[in-house]
KESE-34327 format. One record per residue (C-alpha): residue in three letters; x, y, z; residue number from 1. Coordinates in nm, 3 decimals, padded with zeros to 5 digits. Each point is the difference from the previous one (the first is absolute). Layout:
BEGIN
{aa: ALA; c1: X; c2: Y; c3: Z; i: NUM} $
...
This chain:
BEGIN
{aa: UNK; c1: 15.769; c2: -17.562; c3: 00.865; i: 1} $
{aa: UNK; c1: -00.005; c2: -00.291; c3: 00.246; i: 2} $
{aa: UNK; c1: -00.291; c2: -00.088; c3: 00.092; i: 3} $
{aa: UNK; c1: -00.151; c2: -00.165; c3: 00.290; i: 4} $
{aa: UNK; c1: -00.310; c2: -00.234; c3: 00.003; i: 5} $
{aa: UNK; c1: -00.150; c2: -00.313; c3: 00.185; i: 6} $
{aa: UNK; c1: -00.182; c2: -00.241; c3: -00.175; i: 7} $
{aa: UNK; c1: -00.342; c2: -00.148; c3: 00.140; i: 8} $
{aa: UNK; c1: -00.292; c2: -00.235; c3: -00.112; i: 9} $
{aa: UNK; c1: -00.388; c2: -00.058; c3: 00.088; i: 10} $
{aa: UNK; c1: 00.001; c2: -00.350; c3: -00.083; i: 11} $
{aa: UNK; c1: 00.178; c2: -00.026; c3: -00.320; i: 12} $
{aa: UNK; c1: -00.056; c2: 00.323; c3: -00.127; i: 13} $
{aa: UNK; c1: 00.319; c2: 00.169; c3: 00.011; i: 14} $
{aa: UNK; c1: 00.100; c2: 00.394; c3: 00.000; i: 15} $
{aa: UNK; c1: 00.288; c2: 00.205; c3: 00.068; i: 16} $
{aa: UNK; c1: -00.024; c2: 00.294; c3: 00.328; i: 17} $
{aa: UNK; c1: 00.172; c2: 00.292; c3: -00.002; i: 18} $
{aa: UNK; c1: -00.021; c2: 00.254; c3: 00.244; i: 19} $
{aa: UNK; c1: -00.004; c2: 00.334; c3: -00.150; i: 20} $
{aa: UNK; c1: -00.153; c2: 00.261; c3: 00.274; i: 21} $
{aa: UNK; c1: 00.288; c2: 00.193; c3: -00.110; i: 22} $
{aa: UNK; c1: -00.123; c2: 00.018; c3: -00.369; i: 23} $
{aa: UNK; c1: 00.366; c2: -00.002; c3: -00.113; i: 24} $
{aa: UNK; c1: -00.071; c2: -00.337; c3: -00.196; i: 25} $
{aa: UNK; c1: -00.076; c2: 00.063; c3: -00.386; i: 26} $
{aa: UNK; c1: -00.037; c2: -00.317; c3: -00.180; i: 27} $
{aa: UNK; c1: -00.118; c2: -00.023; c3: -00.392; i: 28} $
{aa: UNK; c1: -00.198; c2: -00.239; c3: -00.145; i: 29} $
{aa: UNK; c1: 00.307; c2: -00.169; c3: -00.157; i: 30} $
{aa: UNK; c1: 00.122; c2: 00.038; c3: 00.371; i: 31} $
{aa: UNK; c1: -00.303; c2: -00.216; c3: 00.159; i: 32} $
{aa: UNK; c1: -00.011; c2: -00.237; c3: -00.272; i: 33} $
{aa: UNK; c1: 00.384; c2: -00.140; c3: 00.021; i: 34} $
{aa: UNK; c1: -00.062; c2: -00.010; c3: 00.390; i: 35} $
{aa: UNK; c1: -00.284; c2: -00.208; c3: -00.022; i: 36} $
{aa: UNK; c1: 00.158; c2: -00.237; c3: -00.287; i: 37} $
{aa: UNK; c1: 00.077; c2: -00.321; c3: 00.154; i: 38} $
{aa: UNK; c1: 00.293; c2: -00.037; c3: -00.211; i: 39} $
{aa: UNK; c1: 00.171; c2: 00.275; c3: 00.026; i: 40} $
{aa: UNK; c1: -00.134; c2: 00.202; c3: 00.322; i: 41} $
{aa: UNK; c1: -00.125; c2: -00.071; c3: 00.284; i: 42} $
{aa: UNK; c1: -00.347; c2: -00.160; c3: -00.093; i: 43} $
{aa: UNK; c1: -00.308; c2: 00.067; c3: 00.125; i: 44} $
{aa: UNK; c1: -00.369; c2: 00.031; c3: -00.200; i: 45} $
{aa: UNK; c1: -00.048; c2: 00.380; c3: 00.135; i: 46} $
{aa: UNK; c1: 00.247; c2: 00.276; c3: 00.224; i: 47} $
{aa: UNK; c1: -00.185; c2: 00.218; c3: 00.269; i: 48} $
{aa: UNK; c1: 00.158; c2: 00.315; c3: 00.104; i: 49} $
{aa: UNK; c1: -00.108; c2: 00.068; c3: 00.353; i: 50} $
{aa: UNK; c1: -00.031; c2: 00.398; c3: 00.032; i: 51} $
{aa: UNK; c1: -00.104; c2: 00.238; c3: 00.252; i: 52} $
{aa: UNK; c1: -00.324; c2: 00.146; c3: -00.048; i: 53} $
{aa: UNK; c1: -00.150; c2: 00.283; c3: 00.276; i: 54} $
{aa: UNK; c1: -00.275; c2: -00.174; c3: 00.213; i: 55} $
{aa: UNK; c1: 00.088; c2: -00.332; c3: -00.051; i: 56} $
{aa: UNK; c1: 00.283; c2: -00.291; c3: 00.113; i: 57} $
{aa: UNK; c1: 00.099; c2: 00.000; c3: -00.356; i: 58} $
{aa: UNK; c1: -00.085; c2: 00.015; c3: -00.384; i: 59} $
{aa: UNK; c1: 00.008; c2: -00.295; c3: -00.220; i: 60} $
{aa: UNK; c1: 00.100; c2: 00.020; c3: -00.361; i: 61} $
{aa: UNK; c1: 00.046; c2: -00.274; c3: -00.216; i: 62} $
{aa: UNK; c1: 00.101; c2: -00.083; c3: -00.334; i: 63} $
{aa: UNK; c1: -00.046; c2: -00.319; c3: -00.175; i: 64} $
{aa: UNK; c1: 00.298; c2: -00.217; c3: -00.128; i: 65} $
{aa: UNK; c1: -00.066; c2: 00.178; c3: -00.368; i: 66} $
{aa: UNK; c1: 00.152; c2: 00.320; c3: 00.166; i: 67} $
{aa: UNK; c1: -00.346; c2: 00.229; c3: 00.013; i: 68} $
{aa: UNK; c1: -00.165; c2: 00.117; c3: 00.303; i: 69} $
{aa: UNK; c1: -00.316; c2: -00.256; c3: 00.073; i: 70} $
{aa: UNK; c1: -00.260; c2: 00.015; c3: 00.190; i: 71} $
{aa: UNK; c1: -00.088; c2: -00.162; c3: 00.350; i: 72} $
{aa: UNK; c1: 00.188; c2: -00.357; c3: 00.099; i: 73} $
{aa: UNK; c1: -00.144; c2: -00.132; c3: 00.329; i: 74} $
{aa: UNK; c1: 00.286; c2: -00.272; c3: 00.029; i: 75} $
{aa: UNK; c1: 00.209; c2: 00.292; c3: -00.043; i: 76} $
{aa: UNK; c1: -00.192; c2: 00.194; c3: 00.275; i: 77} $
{aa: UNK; c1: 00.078; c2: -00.258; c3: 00.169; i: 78} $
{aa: UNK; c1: 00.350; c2: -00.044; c3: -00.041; i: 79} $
{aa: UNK; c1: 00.044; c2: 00.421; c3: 00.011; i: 80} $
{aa: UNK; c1: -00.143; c2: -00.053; c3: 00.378; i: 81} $
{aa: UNK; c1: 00.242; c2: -00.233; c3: 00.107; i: 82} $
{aa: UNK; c1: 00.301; c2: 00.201; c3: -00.175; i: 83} $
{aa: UNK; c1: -00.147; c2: 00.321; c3: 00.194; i: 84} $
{aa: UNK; c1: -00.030; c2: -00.234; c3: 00.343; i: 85} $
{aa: UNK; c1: 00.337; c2: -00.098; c3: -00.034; i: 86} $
{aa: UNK; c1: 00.107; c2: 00.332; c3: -00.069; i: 87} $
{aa: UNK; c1: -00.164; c2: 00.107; c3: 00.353; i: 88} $
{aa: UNK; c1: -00.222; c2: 00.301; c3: -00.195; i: 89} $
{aa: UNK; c1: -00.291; c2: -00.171; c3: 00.150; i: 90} $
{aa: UNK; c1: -00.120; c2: -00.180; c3: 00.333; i: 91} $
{aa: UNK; c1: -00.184; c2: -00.281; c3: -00.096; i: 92} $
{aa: UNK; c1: -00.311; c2: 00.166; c3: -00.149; i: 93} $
{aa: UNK; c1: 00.039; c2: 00.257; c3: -00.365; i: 94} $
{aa: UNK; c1: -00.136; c2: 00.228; c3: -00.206; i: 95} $
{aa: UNK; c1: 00.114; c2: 00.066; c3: -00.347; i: 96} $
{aa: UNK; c1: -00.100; c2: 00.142; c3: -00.300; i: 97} $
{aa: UNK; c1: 00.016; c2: -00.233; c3: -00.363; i: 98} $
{aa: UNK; c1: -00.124; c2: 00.088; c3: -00.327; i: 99} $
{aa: UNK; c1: -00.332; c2: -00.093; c3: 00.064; i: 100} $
{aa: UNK; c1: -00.056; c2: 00.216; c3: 00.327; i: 101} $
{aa: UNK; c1: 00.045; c2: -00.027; c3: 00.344; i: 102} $
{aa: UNK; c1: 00.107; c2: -00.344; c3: 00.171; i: 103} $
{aa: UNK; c1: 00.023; c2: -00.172; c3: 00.394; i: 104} $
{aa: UNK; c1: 00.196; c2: -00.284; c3: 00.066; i: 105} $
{aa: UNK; c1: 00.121; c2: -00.218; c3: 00.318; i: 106} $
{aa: UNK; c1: 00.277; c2: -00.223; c3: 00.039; i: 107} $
{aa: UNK; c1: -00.135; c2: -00.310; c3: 00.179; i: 108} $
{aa: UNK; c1: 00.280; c2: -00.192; c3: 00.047; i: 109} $
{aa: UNK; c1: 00.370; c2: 00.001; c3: -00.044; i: 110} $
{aa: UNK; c1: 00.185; c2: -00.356; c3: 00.025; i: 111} $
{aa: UNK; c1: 00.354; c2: 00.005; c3: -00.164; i: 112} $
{aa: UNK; c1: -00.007; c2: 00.173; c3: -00.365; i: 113} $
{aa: UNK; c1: -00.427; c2: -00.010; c3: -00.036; i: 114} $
{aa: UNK; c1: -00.222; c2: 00.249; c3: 00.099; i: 115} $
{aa: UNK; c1: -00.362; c2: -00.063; c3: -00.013; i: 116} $
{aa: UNK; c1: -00.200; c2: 00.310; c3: -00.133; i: 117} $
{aa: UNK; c1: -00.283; c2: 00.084; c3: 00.012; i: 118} $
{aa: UNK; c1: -00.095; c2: 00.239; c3: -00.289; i: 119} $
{aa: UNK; c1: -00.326; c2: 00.246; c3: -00.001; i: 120} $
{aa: UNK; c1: -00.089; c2: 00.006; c3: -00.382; i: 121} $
{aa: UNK; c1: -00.196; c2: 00.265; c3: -00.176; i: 122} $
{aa: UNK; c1: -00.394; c2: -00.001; c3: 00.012; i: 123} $
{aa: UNK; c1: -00.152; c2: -00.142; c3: -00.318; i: 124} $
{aa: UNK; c1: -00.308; c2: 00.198; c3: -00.122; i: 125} $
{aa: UNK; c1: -00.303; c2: -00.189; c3: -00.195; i: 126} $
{aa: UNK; c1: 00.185; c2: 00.262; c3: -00.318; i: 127} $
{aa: UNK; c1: 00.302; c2: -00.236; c3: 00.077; i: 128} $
{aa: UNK; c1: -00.069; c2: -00.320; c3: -00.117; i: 129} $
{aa: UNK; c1: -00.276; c2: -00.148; c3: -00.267; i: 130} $
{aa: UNK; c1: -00.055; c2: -00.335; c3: -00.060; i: 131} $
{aa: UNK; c1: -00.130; c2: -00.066; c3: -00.350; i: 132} $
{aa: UNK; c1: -00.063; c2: -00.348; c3: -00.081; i: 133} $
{aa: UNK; c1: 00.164; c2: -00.093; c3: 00.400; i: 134} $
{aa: UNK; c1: 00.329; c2: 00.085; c3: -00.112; i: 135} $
{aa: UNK; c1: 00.081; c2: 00.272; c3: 00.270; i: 136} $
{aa: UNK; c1: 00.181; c2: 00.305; c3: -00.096; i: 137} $
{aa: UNK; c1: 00.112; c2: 00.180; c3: 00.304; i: 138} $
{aa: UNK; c1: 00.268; c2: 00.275; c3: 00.113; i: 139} $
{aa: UNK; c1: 00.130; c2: -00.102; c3: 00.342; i: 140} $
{aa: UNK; c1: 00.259; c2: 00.294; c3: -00.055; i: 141} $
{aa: UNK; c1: 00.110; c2: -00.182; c3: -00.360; i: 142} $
{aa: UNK; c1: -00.245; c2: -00.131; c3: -00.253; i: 143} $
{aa: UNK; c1: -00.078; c2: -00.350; c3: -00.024; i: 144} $
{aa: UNK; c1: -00.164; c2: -00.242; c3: -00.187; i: 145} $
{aa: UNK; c1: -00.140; c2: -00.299; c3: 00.211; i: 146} $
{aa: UNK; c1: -00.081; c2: -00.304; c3: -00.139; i: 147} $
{aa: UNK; c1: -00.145; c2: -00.321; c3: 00.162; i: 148} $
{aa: UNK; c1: 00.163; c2: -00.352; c3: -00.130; i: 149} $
{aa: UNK; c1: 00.048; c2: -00.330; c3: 00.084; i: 150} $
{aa: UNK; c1: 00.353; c2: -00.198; c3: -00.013; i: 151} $
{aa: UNK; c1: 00.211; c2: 00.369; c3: 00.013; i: 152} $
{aa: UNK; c1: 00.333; c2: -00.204; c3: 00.086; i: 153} $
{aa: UNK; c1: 00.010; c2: -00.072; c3: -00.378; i: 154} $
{aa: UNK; c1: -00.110; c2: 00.314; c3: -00.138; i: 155} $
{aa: UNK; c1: 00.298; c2: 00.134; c3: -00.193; i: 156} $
{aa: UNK; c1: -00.089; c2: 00.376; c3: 00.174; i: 157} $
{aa: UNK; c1: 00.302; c2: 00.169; c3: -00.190; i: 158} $
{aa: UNK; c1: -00.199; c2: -00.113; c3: -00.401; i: 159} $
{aa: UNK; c1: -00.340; c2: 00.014; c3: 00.126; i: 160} $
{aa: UNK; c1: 00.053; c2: 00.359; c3: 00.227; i: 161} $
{aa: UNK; c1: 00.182; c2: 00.168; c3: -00.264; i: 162} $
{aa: UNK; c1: -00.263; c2: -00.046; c3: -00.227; i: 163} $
{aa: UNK; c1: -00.270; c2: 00.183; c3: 00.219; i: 164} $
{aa: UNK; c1: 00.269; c2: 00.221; c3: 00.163; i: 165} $
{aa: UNK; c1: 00.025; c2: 00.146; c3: -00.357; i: 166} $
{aa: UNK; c1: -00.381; c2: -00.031; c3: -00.070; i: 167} $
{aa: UNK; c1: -00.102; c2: 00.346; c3: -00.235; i: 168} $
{aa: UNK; c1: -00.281; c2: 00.021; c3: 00.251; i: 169} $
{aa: UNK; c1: 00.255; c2: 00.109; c3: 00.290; i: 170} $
{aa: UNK; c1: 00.213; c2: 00.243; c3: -00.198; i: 171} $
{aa: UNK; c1: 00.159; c2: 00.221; c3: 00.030; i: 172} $
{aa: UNK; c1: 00.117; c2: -00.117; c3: 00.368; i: 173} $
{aa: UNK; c1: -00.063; c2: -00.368; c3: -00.040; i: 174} $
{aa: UNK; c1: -00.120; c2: -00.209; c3: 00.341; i: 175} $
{aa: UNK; c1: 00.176; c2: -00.311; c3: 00.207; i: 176} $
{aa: UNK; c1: -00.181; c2: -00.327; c3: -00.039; i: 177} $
{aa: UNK; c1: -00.034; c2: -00.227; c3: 00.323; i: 178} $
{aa: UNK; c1: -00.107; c2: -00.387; c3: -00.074; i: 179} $
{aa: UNK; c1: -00.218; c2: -00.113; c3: 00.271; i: 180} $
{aa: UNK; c1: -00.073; c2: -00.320; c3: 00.152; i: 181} $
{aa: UNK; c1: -00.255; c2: -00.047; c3: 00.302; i: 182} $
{aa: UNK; c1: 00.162; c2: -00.281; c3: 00.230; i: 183} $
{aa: UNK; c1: -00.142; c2: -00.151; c3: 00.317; i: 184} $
{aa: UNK; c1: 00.194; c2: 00.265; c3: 00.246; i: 185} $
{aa: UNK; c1: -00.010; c2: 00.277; c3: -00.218; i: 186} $
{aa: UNK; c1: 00.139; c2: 00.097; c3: -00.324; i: 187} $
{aa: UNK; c1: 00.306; c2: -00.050; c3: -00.270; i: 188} $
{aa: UNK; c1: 00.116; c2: 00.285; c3: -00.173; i: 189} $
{aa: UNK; c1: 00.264; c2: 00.032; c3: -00.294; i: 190} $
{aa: UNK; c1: 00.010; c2: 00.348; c3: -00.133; i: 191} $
{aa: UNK; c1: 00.165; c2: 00.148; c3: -00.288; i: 192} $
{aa: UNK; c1: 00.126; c2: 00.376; c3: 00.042; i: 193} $
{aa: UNK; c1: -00.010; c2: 00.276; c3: -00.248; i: 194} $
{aa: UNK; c1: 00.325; c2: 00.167; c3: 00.026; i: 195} $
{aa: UNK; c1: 00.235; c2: -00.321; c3: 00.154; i: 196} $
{aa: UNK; c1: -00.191; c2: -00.158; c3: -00.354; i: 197} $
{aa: UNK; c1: 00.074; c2: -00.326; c3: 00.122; i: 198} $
{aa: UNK; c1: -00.201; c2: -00.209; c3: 00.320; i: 199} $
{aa: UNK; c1: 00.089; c2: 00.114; c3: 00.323; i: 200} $
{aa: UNK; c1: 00.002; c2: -00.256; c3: 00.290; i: 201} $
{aa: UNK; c1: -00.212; c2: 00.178; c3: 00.198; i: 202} $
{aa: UNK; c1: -00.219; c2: 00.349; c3: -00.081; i: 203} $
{aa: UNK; c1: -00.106; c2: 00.173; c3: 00.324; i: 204} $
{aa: UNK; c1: -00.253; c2: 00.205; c3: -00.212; i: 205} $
{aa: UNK; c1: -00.074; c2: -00.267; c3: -00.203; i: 206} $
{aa: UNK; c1: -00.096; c2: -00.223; c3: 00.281; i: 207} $
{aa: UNK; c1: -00.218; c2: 00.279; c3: 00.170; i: 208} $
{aa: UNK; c1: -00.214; c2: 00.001; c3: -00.308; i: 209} $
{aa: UNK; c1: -00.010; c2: -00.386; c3: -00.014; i: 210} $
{aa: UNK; c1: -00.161; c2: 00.025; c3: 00.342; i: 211} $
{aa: UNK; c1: -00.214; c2: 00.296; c3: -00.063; i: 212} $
{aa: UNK; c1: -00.174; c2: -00.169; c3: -00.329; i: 213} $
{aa: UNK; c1: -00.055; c2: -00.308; c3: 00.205; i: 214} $
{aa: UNK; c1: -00.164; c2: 00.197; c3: 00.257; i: 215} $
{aa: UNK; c1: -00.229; c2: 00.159; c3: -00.291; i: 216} $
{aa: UNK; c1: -00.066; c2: -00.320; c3: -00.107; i: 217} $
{aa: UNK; c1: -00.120; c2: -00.138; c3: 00.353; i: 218} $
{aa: UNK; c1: -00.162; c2: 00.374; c3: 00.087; i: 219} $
{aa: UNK; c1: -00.212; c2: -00.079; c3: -00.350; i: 220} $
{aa: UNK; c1: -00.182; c2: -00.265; c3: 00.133; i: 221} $
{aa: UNK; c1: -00.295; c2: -00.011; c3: 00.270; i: 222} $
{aa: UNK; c1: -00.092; c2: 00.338; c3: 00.083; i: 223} $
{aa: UNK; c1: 00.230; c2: 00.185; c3: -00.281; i: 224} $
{aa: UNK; c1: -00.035; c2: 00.078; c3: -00.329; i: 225} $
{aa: UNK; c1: 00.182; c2: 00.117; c3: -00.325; i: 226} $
{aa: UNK; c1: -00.133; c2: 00.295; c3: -00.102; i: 227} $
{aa: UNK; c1: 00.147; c2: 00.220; c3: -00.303; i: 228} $
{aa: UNK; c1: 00.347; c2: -00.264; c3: 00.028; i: 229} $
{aa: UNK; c1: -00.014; c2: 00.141; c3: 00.359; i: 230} $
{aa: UNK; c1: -00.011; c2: -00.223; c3: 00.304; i: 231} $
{aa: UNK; c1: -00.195; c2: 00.175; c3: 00.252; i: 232} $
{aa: UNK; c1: -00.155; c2: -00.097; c3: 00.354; i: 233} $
{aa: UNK; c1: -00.155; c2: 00.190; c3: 00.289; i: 234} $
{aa: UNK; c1: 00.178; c2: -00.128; c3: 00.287; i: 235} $
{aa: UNK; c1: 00.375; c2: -00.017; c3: 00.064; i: 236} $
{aa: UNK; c1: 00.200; c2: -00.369; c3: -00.016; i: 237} $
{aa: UNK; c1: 00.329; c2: -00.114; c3: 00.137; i: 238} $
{aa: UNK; c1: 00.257; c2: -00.255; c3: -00.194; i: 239} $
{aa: UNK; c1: 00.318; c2: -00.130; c3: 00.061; i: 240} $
{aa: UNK; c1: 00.164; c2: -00.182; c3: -00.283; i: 241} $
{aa: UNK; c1: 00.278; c2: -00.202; c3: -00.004; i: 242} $
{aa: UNK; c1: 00.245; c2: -00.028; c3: -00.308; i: 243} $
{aa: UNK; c1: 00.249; c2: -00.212; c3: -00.135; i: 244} $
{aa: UNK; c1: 00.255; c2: 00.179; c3: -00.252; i: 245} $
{aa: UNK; c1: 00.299; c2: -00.204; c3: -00.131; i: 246} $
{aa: UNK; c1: 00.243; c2: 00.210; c3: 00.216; i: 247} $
{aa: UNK; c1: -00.227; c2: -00.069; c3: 00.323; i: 248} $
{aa: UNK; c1: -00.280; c2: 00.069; c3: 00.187; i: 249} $
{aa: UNK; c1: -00.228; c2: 00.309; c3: 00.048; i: 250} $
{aa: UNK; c1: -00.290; c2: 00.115; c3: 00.137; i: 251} $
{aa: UNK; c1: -00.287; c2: 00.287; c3: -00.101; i: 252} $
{aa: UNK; c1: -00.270; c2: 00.159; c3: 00.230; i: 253} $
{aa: UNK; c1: -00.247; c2: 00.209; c3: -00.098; i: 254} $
{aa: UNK; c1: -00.348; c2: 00.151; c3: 00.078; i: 255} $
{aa: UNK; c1: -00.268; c2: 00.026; c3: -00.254; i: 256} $
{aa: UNK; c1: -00.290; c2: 00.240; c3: 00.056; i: 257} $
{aa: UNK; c1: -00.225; c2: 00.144; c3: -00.298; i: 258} $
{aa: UNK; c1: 00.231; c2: -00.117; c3: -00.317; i: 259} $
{aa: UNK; c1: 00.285; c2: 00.153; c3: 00.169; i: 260} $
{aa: UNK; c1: 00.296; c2: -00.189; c3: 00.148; i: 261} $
{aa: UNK; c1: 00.166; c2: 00.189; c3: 00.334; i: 262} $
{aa: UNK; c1: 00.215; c2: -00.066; c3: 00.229; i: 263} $
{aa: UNK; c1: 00.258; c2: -00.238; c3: -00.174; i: 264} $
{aa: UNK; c1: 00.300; c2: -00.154; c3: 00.127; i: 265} $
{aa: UNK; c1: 00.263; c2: -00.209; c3: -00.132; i: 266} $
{aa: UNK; c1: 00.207; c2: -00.163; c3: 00.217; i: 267} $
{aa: UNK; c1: 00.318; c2: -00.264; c3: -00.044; i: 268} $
{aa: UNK; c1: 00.377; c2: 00.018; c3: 00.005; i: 269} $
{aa: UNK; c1: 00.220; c2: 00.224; c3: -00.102; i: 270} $
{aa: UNK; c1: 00.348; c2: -00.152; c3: -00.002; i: 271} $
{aa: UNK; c1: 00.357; c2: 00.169; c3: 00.040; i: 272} $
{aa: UNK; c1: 00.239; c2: -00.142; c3: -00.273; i: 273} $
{aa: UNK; c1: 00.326; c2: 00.192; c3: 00.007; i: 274} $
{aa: UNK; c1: 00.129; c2: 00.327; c3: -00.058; i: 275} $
{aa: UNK; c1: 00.267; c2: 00.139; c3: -00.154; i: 276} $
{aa: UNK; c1: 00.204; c2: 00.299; c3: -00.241; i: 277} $
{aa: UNK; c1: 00.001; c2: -00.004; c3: -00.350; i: 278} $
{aa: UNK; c1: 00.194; c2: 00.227; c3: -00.207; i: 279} $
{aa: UNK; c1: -00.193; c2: 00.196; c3: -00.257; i: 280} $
């Protein structure tokens, strides 16, 4: 079977597209792992088949570099919305269904091979996320574990991620650990992902959560309160975070009204590699 693919990446974080509205496309686990080795395939830390799905632009589904189906990747929302611009299946402005539910994105801007997205993420619900001792737990479409440090440039993320990543406490699934730093502008996020098991230059999800326990934190103050490892507040609040990933920049918006977190976007570039075929 030849098979043909284009590669993309949201600032560093790399994945393999495939379009596959036909469904003829049958890969193995086996399959997805050698075309994500960067030895011996094409490389990439995830592959997204881009399907049809009735009522939408598209369907997303993604699998992880270890060959098993994952769930949601905003850089790779991302990316999947360029592929599906550039394929001319949408005009602009899509809707498309991932793992985690129903999705809207916009291309911005197109200059050359990048496309800036912008990505509507799933609502978080105060059942989403806890925050025992201020280390945030929250599902921004994937679990993560957020935690707040100081110098993260010479964290070794790969030893110190691993170690939580395989934490007894997160079994059976496990949970990807971001390593947070508050800067002047913004924020500096390394993240290491369960499933790539190694740090990822950039981690869309992982980001959004970044933002979203910052937000908590700030939200806890004045007139908000933790209540039950809940942060909860009577009237609605804006933010707009920057962050700085090692593959680039990002940025994560979000409302925050009674411990819930709505209408969050996540918005960078999503940049055209090269395509190709590959013989399987």
């Amino acid at each position: 079977m030849k098979l043909t693919f284009s590669k993309y990446h949201g600032t560093g974080n790399d994945f393999i597209l495939i379009d596959n509205r036909e469904a003829s496309i049958h890969l193995s686990i086996g399959d997805i792992v050698h075309l994500c080795d960067r030895h011996f395939g094409i490389g990439a830390d995830g592959l997204i088949f881009l399907i049809s799905e009735t009522g939408y632009d598209f369907g997303m589904k993604y699998y992880n570099s270890d060959g098993k189906e994952s769930t949601m990747c905003g850089n790779g929302g991302r990316c999947i919305t360029a592929f599906a611009n550039s394929l001319g299946i949408l005009d602009k402005h899509a809707t498309f269904l991932a793992i985690d539910g129903d999705h809207t994105a916009e291309v911005l801007n197109e200059e050359g091979n990048i496309t800036l997205v912008k990505l509507r993420m799933s609502d978080v619900s105060p059942d989403a996320y806890r925050i025992p001792n201020f280390e945030f737990q929250i599902d921004t479409g994937s679990p993560h574990l957020v935690l707040f440090k100081d110098h993260v440039r010479e964290i070794d993320v790969v030893i110190e991620g691993r170690k939580l990543r395989y934490d007894s406490q997160y079994a059976p699934d496990g949970i990807n650990v971001d390593f947070v730093e508050k800067m002047d502008n913004g924020l500096f996020v390394r993240t290491y992902e369960r499933g790539v098991e190694d740090e990822t230059l950039s981690c869309g999800t992982g980001v959004t959560a970044a933002a979203l326990a910052v937000g908590s934190s700030q939200f806890a103050g004045g007139n908000h309160v933790i209540a039950r490892n809940k942060v909860t507040k009577q009237t609605p609040q804006a933010s707009n975070i920057k962050i700085e990933t090692l593959g680039g920049q990002l940025a994560v918006s979000f409302q925050f009204e009674n411990g819930a977190f709505t209408n969050i976007w996540l918005e960078g570039p999503a940049e055209f590699v090269f395509s190709g075929e590959m013989e399987m």
